[in-house]
C-alpha positions in Angstrom: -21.4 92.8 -41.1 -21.4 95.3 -37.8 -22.8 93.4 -34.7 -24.9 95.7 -32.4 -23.7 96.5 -29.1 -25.6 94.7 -26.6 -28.9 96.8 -24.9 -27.5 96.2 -21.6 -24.3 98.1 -22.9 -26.7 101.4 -23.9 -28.2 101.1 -20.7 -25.2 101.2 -18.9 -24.2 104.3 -21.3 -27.3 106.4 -20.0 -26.8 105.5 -16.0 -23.5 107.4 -16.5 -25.3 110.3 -18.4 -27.7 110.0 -15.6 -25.3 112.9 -13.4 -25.1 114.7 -17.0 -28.0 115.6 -18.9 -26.7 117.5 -21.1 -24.7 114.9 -22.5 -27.4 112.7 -23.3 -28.5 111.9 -27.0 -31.7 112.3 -28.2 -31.6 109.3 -30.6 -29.7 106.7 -27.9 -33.1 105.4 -26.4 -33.9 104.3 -30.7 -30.4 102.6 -30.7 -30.9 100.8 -27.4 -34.4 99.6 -28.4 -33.2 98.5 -32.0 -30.7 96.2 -30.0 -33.4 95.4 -27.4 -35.3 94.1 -30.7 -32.7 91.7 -32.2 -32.2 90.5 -28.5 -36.1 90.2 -28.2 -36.2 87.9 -31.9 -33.2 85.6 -30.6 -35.4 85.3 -27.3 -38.5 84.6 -30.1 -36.2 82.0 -31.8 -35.2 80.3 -28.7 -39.0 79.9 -27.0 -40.2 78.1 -30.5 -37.6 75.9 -30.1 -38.2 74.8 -26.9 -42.0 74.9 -27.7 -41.3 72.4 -30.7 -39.0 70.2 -28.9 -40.6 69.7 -25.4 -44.2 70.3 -26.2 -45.3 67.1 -27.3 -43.6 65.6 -23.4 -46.3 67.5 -21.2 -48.6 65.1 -19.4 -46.3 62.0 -20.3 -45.7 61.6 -16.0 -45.4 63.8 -13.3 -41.6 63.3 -13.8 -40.9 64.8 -17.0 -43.1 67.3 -16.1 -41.2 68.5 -13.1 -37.9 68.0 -15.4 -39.6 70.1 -17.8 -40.6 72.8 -15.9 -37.0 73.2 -14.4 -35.8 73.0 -17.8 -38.0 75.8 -19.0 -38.2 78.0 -16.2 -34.6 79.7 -16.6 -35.7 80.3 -20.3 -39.2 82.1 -19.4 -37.6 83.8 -16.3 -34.9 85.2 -18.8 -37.1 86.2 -21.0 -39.8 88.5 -18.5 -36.7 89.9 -17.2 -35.7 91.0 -20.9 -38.6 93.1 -20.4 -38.2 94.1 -17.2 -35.1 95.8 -18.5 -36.5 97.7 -20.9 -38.7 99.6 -18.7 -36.1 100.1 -16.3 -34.5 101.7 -19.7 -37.4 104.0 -20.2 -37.6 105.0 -16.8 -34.0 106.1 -16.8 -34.2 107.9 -20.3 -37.2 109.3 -19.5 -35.3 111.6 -16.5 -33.4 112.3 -19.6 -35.6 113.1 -22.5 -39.0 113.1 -21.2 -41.1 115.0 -24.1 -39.1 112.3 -26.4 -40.5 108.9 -24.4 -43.8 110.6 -24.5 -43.7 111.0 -28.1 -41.3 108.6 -29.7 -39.6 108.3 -32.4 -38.5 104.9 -32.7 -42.3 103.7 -33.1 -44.0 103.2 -36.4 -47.1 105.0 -36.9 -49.1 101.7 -36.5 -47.7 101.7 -33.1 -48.3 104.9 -32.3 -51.9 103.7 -32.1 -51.4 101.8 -28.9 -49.3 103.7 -26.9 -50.3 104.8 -23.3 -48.0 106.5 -21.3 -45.0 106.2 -24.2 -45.4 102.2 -24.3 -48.2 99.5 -24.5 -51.7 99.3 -22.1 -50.5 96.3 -19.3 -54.6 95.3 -20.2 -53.1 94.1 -24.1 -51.3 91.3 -22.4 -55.3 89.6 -21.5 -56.9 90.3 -24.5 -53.7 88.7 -26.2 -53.5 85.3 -23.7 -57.3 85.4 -23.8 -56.9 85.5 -28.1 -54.1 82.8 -28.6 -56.0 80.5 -25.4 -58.7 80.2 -28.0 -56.8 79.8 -31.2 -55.0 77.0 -29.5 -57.9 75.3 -28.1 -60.0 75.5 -31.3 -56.5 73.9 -33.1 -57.0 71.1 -30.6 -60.6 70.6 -29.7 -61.1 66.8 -30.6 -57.6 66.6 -27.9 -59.3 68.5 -24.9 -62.7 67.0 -25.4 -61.1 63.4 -25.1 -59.1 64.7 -21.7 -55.7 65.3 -23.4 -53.0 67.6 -22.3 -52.1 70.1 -25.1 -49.3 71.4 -23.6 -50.1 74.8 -24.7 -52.8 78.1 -23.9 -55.1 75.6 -24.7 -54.8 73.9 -21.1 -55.8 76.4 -19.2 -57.6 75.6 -15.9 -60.5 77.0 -14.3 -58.3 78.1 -11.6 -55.8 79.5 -13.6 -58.8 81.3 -15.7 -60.2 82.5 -11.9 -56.7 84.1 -11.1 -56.2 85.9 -15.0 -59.8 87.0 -14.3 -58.9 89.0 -11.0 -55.5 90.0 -12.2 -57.1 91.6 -15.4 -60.0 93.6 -12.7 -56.8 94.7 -10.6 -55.1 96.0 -14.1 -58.1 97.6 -15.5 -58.6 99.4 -12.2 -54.6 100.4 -11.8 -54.9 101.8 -15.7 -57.8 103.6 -15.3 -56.2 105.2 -12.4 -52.6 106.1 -14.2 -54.8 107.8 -16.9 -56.3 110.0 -14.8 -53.5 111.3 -13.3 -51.9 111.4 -17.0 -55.2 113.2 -18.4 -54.1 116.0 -15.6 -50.2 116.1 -16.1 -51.5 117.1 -19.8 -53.7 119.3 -18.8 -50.4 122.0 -17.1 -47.8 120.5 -19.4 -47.5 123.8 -21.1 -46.6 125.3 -17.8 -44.4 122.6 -16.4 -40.4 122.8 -16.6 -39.1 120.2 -17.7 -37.3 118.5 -14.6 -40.7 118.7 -13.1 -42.5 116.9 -15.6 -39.3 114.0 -16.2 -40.3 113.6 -12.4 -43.9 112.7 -12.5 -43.9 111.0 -15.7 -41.0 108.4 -14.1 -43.5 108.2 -11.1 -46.2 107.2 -13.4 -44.2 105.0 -15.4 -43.5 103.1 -11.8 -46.6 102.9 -10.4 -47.3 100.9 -13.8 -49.3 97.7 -12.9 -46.8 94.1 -12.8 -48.6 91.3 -14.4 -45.5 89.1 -13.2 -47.8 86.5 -11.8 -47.1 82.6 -11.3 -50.4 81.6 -12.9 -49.5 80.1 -16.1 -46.8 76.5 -16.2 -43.4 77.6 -17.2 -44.7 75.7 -21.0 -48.2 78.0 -21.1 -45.9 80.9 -20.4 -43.5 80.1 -23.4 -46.4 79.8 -25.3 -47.9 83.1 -23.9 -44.1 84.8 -24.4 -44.2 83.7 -27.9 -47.4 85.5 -28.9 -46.3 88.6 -27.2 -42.9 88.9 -29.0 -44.4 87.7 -32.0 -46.8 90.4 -31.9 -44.3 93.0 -30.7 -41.7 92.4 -33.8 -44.3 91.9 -36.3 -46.7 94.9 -35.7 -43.2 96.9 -35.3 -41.8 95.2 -39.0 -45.2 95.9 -40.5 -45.3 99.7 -39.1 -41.8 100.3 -40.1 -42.3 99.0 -44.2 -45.7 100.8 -43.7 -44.1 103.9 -42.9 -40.6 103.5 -45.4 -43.8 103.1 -48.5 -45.1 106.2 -47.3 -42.0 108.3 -47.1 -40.9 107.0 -50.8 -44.1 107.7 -52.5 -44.5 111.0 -50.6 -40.7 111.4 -52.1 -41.9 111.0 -55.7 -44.9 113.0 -55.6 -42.5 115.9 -54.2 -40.2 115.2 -57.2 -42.7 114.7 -59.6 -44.2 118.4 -58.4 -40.9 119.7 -58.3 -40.1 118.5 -62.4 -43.6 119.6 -63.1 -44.0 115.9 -64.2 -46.7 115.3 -61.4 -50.7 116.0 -61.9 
């Protein structure tokens, strides 16, 4: 069984590529994010174990919290900056391949759905905390009505709901913004040279809004970084089989017409 080179190892390919355009491959961003994946499912594997192992120890003393949080935080901090690097990753390639990060070819068609700007809207990442906060506090109602920690999205405070509340305005405002100044990129594309346009989409891509916030406890945030990935991976598997049925049965109809065996 071949093991996939590591994303980090693609990434450092397309820095080097970075002085020669020319050289670079249309189809290297899909391997690097196909590795970025399998890391992103070991990441997924590690998070539910931790979540299983340690969750039931919140609120036990202010101890093995503090112990807990230390334990977790290297986890949670590796994990955001797995994501960081993949959109360091699209902002190189993009300098590269610009018309292919706009439209690309790695998604499924299901995917294709929610991109903005050749990736997902910042704004998903409320509407999924605010979704899996009240999945987890329904699961564990009779808990938080008798005053329980639920060591989950389920424990969210006031406070921390106060400070997702203004972070989510701040986003809404910041996207609003980068699609304007999308809406008019589009609008001369058809006159734009190429190294032009690679340079205002990679300014666009920059100014995209950082939710990187210490609101939630390092446990709330492996619960929030599991629903993310598990999200990601399975809206990405789904796409992908979606797409594979379509191609096969738009296969057969083609042979079928081509036999005269079809309707």
């Amino acid at each position: 069984m071949s093991v996939l080179p590591t994303s980090a190892a693609y990434l450092s390919d397309v820095v080097q590529k970075d002085a020669d355009p020319d050289a670079a491959d249309r189809e290297s961003f899909h391997r690097f994010f196909d590795c970025w994946l399998v890391e992103q499912n070991q990441h997924l594997q590690e998070l539910n174990s931790v979540s299983t192992e340690y969750g039931s120890d919140v609120g036990s003393s202010t101890t093995n919290g503090e112990k807990l949080a230390q334990l977790l935080q290297p986890l949670v901090e590796r994990v955001v900056q797995h994501y960081e690097h993949y959109y360091r990753a699209k902002s190189r390639w993009v300098k590269l391949d610009v018309l292919a990060m706009l439209s690309p070819s790695w998604r499924s068609s299901i995917e294709d759905a929610f991109l903005w700007i050749g990736g997902w809207r910042p704004s998903m990442s409320f509407h999924l905390l605010y979704s899996k906060s009240g999945l987890q506090l329904e699961a564990k109602l009779h808990d938080v009505i008798r005053g329980l920690p639920t060591g989950d999205l389920a424990d969210l405070s006031p406070s921390q709901l106060t400070q997702v509340n203004e972070l989510q305005r701040i986003s809404l405002r910041d996207e609003e913004a980068l699609t304007d100044n999308m809406a008019k990129v589009q609008e001369t594309v058809a006159d734009s040279p190429t190294v032009e346009l690679s340079h205002v989409i990679t300014e666009l891509m920059s100014q995209n809004p950082s939710l990187e916030e210490d609101i939630l406890s390092p446990i709330q945030a492996v619960h929030f970084l599991i629903a993310a990935a598990e999200l990601h991976l399975r809206l990405h598997d789904w796409g992908e089989r979606r797409d594979a049925s379509s191609r096969r049965l738009h296969h057969g109809n083609g042979t079928d017409a081509g036999t005269g065996t079809g309707p």
